[in-house]
ZATORKE-148927 format. One record per residue: residue number from 1; residue in one letter; chain; x, y, z of N, C-alpha, C, O in turn. Coordinates in steps of 0.2 Angstrom, whole numbers, plus 5000, padded with zeros to 4 digits. Example, Ala and Ser with C-alpha at 12.3 -4.5 7.8 and 13.67 -1.06 7.14 Angstrom:
<lumtis>
num  residu  chaine  n_xx  n_yy  n_zz  ca_xx  ca_yy  ca_zz  c_xx  c_yy  c_zz  o_xx  o_yy  o_zz
1  A  A  5066  4972  5039  5062  4978  5039  5066  4984  5039  5071  4983  5042
2  S  A  5064  4989  5035  5068  4995  5036  5064  5000  5039  5067  5006  5040
</lumtis>
This chain:
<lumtis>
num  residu  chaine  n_xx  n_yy  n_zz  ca_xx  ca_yy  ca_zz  c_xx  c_yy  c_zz  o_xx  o_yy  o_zz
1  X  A  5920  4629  4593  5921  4624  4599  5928  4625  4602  5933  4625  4598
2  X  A  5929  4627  4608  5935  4626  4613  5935  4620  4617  5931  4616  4617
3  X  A  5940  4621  4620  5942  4611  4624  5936  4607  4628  5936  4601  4628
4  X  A  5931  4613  4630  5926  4612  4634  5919  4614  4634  5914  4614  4637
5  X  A  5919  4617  4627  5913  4621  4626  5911  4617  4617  5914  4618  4613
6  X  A  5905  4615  4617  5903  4613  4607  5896  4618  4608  5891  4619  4612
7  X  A  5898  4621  4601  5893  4627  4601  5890  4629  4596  5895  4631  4593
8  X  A  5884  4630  4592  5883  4631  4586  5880  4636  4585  5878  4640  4589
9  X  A  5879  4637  4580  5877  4644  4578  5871  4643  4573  5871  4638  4570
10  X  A  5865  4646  4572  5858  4643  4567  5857  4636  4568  5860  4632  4570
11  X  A  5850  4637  4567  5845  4633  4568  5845  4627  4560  5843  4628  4555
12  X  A  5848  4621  4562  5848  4618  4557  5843  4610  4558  5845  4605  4561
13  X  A  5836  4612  4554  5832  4606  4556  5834  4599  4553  5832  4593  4555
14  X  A  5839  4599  4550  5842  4593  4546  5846  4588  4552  5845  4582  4555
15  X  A  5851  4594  4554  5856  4592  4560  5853  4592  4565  5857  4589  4570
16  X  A  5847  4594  4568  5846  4595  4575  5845  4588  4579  5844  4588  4586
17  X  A  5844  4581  4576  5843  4574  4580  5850  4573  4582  5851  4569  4587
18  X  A  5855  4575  4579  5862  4573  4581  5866  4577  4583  5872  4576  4584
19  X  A  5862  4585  4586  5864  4590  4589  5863  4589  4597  5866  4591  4602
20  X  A  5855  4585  4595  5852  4582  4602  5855  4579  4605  5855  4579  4611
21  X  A  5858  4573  4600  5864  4567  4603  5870  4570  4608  5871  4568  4614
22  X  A  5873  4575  4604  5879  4577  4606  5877  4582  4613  5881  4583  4618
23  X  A  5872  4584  4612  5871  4591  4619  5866  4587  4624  5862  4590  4627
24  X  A  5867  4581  4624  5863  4578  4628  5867  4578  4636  5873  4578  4635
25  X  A  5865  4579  4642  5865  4580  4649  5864  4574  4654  5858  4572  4655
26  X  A  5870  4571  4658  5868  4565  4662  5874  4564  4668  5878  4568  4670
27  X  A  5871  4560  4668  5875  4559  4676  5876  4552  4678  5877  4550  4684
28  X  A  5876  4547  4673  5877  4541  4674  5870  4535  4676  5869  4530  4674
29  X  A  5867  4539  4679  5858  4537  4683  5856  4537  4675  5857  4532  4672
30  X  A  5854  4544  4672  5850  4546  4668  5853  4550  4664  5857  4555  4666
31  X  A  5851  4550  4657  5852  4555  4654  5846  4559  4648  5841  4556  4648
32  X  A  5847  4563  4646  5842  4568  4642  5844  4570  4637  5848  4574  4638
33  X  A  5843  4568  4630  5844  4570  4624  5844  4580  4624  5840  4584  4627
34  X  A  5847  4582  4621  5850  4590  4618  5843  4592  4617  5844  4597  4614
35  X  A  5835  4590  4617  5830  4592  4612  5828  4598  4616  5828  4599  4622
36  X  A  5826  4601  4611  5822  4607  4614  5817  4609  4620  5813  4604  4617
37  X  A  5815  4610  4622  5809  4609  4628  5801  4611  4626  5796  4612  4630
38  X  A  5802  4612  4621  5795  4616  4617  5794  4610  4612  5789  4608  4610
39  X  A  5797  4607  4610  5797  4601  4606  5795  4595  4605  5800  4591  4606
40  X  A  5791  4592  4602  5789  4583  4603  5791  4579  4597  5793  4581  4591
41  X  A  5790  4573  4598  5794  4567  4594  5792  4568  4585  5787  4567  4583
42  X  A  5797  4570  4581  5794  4571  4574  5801  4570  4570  5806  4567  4572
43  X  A  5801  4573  4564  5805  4570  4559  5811  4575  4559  5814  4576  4554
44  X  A  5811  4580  4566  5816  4584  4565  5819  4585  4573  5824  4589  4574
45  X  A  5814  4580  4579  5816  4581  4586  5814  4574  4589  5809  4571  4588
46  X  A  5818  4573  4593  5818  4569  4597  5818  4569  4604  5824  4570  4606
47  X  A  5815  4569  4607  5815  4570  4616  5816  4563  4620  5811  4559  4621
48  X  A  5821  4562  4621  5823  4555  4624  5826  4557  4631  5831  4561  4632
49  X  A  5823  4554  4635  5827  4552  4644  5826  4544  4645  5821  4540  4644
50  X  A  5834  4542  4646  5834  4537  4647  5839  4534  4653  5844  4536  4655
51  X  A  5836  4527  4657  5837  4527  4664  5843  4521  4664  5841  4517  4660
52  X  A  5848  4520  4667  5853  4515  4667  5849  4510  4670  5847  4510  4676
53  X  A  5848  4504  4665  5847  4500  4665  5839  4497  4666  5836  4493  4669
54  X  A  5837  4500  4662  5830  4504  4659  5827  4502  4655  5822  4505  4652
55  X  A  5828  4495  4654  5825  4490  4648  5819  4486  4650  5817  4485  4655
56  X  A  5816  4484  4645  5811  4482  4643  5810  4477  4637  5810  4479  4631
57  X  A  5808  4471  4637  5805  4469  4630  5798  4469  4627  5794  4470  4631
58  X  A  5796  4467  4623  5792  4466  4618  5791  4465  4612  5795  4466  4608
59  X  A  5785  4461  4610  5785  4456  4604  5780  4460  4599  5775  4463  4601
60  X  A  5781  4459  4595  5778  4463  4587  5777  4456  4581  5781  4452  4579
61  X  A  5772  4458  4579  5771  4454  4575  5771  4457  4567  5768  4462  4564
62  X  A  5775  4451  4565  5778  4456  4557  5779  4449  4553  5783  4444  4553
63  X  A  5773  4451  4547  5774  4445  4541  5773  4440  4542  5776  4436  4539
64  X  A  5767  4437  4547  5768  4431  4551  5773  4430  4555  5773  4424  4556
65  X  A  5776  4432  4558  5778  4429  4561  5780  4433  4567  5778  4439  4566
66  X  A  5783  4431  4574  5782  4436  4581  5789  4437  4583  5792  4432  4585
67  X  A  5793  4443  4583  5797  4445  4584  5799  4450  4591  5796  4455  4591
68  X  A  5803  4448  4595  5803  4450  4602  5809  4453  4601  5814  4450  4598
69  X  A  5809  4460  4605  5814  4467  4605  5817  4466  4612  5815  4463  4616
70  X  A  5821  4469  4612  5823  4473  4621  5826  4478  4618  5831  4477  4615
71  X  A  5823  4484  4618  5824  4493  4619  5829  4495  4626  5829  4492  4631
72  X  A  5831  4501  4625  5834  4504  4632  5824  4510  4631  5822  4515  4627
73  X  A  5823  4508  4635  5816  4513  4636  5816  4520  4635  5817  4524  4640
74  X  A  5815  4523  4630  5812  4532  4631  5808  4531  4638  5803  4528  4637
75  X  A  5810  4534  4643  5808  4536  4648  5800  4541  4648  5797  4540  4643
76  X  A  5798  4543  4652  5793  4549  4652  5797  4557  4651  5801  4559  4655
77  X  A  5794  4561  4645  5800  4566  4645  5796  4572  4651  5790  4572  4651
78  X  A  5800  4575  4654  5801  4579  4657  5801  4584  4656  5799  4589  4659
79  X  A  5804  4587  4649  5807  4595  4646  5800  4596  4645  5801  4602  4644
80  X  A  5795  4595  4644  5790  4598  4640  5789  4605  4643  5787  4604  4649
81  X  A  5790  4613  4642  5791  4618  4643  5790  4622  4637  5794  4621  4633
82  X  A  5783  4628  4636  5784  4631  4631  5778  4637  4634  5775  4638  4640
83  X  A  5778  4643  4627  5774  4647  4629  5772  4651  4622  5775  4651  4617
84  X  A  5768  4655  4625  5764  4659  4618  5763  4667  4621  5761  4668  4626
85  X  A  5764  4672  4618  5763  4678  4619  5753  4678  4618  5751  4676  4613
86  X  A  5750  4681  4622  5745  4681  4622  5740  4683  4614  5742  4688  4611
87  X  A  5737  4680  4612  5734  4680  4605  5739  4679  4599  5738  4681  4593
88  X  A  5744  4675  4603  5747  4672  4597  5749  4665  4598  5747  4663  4603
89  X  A  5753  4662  4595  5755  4656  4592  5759  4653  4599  5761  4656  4604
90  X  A  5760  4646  4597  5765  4644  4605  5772  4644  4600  5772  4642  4594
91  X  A  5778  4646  4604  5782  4646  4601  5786  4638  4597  5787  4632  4599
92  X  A  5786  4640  4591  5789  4633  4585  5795  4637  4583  5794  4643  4581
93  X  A  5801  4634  4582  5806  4637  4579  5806  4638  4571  5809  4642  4567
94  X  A  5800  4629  4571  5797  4628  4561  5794  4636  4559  5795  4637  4553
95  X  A  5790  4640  4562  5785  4644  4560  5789  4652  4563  5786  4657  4560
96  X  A  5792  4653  4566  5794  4658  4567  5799  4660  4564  5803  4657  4562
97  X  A  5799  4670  4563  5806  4671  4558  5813  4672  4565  5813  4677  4569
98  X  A  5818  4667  4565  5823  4668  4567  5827  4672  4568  5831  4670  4564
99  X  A  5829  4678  4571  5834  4682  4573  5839  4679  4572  5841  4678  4566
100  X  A  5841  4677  4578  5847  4673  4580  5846  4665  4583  5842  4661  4585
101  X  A  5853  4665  4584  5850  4656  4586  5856  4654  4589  5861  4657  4586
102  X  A  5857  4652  4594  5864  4649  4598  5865  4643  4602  5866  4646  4607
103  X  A  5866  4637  4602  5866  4632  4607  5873  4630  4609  5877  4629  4605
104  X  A  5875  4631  4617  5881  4628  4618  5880  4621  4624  5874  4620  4625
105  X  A  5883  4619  4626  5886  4612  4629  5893  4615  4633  5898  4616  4630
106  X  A  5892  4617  4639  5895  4619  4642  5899  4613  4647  5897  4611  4652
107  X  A  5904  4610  4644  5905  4602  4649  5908  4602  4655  5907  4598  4659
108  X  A  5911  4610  4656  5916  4610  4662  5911  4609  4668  5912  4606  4673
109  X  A  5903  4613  4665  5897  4613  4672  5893  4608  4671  5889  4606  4676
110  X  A  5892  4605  4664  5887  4602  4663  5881  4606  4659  5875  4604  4659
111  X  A  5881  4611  4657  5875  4616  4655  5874  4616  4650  5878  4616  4646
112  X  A  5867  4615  4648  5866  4618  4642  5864  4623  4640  5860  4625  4645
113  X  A  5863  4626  4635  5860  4636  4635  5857  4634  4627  5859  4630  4623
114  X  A  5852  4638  4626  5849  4638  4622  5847  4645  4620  5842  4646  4623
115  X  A  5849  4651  4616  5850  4657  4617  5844  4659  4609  5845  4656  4604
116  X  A  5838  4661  4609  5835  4663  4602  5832  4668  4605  5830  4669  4611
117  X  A  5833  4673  4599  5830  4678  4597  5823  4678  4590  5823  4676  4584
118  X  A  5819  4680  4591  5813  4679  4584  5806  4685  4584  5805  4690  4587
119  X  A  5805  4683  4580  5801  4687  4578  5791  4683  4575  5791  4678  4573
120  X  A  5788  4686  4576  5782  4682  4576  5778  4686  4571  5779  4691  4568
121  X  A  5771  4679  4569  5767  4684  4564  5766  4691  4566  5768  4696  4562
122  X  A  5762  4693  4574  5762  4698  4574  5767  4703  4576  5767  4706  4581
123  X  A  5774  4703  4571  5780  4707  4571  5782  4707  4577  5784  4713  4579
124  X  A  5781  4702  4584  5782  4707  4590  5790  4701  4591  5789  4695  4590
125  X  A  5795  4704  4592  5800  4703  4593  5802  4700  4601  5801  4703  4606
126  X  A  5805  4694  4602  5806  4690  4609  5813  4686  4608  5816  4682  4603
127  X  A  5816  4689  4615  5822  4686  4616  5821  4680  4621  5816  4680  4624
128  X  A  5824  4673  4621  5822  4668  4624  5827  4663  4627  5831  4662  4622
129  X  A  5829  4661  4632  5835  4659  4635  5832  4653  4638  5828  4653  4643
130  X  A  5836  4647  4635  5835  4641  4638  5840  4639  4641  5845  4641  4639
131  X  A  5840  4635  4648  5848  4632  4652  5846  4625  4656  5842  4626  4661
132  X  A  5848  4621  4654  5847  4613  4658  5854  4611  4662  5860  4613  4661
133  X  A  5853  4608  4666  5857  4603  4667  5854  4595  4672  5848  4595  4674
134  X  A  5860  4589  4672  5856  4588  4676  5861  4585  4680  5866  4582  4678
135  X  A  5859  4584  4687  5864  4584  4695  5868  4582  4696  5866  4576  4696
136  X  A  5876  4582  4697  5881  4577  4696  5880  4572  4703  5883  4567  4704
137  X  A  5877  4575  4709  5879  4577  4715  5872  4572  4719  5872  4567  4723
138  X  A  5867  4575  4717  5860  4570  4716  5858  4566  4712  5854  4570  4708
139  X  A  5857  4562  4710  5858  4560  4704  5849  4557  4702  5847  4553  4699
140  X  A  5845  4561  4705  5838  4560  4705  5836  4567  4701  5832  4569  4696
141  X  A  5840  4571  4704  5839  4578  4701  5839  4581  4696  5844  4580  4694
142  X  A  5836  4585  4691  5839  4588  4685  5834  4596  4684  5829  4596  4687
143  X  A  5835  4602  4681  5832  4606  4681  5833  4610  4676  5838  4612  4676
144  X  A  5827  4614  4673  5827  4616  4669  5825  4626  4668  5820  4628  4670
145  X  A  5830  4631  4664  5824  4639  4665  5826  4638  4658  5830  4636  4654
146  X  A  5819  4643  4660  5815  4648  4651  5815  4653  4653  5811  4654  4657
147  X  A  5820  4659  4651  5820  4666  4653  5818  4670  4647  5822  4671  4643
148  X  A  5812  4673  4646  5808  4677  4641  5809  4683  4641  5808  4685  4647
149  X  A  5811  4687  4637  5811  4694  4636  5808  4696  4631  5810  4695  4625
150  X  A  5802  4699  4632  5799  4703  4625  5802  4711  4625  5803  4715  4630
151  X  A  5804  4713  4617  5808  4717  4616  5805  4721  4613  5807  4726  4614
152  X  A  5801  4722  4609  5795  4729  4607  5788  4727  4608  5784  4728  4604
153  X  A  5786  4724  4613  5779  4724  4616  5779  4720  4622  5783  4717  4625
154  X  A  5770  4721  4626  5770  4721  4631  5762  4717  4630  5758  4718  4626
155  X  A  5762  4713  4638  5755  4709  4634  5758  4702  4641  5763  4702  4645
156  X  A  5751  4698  4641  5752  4693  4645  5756  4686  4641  5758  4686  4635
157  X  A  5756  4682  4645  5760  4676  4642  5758  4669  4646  5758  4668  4652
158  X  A  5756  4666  4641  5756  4659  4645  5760  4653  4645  5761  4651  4639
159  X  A  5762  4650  4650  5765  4648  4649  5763  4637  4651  5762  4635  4657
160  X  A  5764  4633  4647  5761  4627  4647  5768  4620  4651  5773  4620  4647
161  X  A  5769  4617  4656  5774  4613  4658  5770  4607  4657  5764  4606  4655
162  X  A  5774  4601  4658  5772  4595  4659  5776  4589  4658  5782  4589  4657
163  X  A  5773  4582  4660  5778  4577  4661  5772  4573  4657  5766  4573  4658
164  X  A  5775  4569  4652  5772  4567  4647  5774  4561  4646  5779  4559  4644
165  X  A  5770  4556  4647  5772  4547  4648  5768  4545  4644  5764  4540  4645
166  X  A  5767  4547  4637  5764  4547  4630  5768  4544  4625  5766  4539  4621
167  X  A  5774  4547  4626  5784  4544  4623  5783  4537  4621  5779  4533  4624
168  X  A  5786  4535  4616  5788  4528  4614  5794  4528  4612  5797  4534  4611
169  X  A  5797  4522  4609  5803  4520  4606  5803  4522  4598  5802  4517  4595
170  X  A  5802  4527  4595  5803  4529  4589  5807  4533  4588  5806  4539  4586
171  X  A  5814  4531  4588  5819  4536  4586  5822  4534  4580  5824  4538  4575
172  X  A  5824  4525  4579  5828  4523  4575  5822  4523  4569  5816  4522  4570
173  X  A  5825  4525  4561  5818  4524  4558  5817  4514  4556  5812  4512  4556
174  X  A  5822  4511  4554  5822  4505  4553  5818  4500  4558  5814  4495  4556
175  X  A  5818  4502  4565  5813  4498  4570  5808  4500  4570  5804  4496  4573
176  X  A  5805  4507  4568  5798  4511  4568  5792  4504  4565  5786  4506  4564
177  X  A  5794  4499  4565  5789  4494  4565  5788  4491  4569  5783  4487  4568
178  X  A  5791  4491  4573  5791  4485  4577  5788  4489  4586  5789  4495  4586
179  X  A  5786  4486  4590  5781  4488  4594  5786  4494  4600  5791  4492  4603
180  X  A  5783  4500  4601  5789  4504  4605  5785  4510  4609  5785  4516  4610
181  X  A  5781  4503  4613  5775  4508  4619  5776  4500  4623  5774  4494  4622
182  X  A  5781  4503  4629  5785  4500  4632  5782  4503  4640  5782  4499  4645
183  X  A  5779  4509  4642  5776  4512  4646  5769  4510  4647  5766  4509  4642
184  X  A  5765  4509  4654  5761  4509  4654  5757  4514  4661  5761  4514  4666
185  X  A  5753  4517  4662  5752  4523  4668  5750  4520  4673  5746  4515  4672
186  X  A  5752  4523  4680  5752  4518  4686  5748  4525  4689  5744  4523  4693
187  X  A  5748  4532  4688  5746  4536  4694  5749  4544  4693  5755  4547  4692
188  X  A  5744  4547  4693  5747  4554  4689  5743  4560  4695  5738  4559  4697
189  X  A  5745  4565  4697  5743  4569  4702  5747  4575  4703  5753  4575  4701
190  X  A  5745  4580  4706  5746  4586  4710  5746  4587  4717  5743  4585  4722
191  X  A  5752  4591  4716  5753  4595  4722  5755  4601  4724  5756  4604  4719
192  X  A  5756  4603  4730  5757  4611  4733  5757  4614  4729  5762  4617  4728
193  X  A  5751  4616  4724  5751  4619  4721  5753  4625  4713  5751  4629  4710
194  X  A  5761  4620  4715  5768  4620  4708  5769  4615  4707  5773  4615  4702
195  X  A  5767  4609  4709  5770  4600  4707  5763  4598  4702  5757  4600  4701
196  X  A  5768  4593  4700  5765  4588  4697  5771  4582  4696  5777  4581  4695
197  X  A  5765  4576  4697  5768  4569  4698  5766  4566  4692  5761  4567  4689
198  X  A  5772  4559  4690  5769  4556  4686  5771  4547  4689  5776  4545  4691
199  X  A  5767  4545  4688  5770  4536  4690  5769  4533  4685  5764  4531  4683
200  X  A  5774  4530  4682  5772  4525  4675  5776  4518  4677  5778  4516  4682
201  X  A  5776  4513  4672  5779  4506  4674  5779  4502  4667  5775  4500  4663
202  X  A  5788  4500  4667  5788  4496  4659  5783  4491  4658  5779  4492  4663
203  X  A  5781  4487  4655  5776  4483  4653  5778  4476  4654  5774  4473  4656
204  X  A  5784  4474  4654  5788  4467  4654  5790  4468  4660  5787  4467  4665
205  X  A  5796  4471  4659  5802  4471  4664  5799  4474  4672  5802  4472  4677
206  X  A  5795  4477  4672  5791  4480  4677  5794  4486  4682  5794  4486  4688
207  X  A  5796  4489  4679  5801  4493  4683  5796  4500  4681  5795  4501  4675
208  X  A  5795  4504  4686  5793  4507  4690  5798  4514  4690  5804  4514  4692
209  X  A  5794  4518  4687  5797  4526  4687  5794  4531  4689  5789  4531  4686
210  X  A  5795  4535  4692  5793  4542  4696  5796  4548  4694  5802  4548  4696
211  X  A  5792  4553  4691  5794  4558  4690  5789  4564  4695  5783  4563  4696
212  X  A  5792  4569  4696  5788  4575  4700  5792  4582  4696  5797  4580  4694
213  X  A  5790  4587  4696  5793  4594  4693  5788  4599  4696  5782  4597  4698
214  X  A  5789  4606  4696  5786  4610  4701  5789  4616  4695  5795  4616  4694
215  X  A  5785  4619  4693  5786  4625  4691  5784  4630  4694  5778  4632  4696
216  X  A  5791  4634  4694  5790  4641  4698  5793  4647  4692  5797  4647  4687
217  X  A  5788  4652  4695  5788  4658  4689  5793  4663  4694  5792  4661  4700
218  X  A  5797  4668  4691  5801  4674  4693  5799  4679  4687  5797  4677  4681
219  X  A  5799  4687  4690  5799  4691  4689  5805  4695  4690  5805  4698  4695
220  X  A  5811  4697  4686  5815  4701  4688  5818  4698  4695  5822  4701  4699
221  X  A  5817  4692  4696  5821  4688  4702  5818  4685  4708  5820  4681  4712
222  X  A  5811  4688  4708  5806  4688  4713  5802  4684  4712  5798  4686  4707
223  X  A  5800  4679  4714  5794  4671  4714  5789  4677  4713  5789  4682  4716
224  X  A  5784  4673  4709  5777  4679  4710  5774  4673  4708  5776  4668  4704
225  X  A  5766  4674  4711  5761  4668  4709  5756  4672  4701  5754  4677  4700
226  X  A  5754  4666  4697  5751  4668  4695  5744  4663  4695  5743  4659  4700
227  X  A  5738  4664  4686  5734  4661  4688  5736  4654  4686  5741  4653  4683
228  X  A  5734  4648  4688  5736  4640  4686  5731  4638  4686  5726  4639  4689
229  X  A  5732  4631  4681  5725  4626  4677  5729  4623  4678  5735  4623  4675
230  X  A  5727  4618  4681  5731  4608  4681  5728  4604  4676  5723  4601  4679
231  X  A  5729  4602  4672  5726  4597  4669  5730  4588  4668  5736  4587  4666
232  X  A  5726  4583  4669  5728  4579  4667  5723  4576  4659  5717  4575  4658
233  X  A  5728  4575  4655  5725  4572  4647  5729  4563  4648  5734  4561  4650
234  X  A  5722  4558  4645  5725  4553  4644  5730  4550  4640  5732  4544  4641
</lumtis>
């Protein structure tokens, strides 16, 4: 680490909730935990976007008796981002053999880089480059690339995005009893053919969130269309 840069080296599943902490990305409006963009909620990742003044409550019923919460809301996450080399596996850091592994926290710009190198069952070897930030300047904005290099083979790829309003409040494990589906769906749709929208709404507090993301593929620098499947799952 230098004055302006925190930066690790390997992949360590123990540290990585408080790697996410510290590499997390905001702007005051919103902010976005450090977690990986191929990743969902489990006992070694956490994906949290959370909105300035973002609350909600809710009551849980515990031992007889009814217990009422106010959370800062996990938002709908946004990073969902991953992909698989055609007849194989979608990329997991758990099941892949690691080359290399890099994560920095660039603070001068706001950036984060996520740099892996791996290897798969079927021995085919892939460099993989992640970079977030999100807008000091718009504060609605934020955006994400995945730049893939396959390094001893050739083959198609697919690749899966989405905005995911499935999220709950399960981060701390001590409250994990207590009720933490604070979201309910208001309206989910497509557009121009690269978008996809989401509309969700606290349950109490009633506030209303809007998410939209539009993925665009490059080729050596050049936008190129490919085939696309939109799907909505409940």
């Amino acid at each position: 680490m230098n004055d302006w840069t925190l930066a690790y080296d390997g992949f360590d599943p123990a540290g990585e909730r408080l790697r996410e902490a510290l590499c997390a990305v905001g702007n005051g409006y919103f902010v976005t935990r450090g977690a990986a963009p191929e990743s969902e909620a489990d006992d070694v990742h956490y994906p949290g976007t959370y909105l300035a003044g973002g609350y909600n409550r809710l009551k849980t019923e515990i031992a007889g008796r009814v217990v009422e919460n106010e959370d800062l809301v996990n938002m709908p996450n946004w990073l969902l981002l991953r992909f698989r080399p055609e007849d194989g596996d979608w990329f997991n850091l758990m099941s892949a053999e690691i080359l290399s592994y890099r994560q920095e926290l660039d603070m001068t710009r706001g950036l984060l880089t996520r740099t892996v190198r791996f290897r798969d069952k079927q021995q085919r070897e892939t460099g993989v480059t992640f970079r977030r930030f999100v807008h000091m300047g718009a504060m609605h904005l934020a955006a994400q690339e995945l730049t893939i290099i396959p390094e001893n083979w050739s083959g198609g790829i697919r690749i899966h995005s989405a905005l995911d309003g499935t999220v709950i409040n399960a981060g701390v494990e001590r409250y994990r009893q207590l009720n933490g589906k604070h979201l309910e769906p208001v309206q989910t749709g497509f557009f121009d053919g690269n978008g996809s929208f989401l509309l969700m709404q606290t349950s109490q507090s009633g506030i209303r969130v809007a998410e939209a993301a539009r993925t665009v593929l490059f080729t050596e620098g050049v936008v190129v269309e490919a085939e696309r499947r939109s799907i909505v799952a409940p």
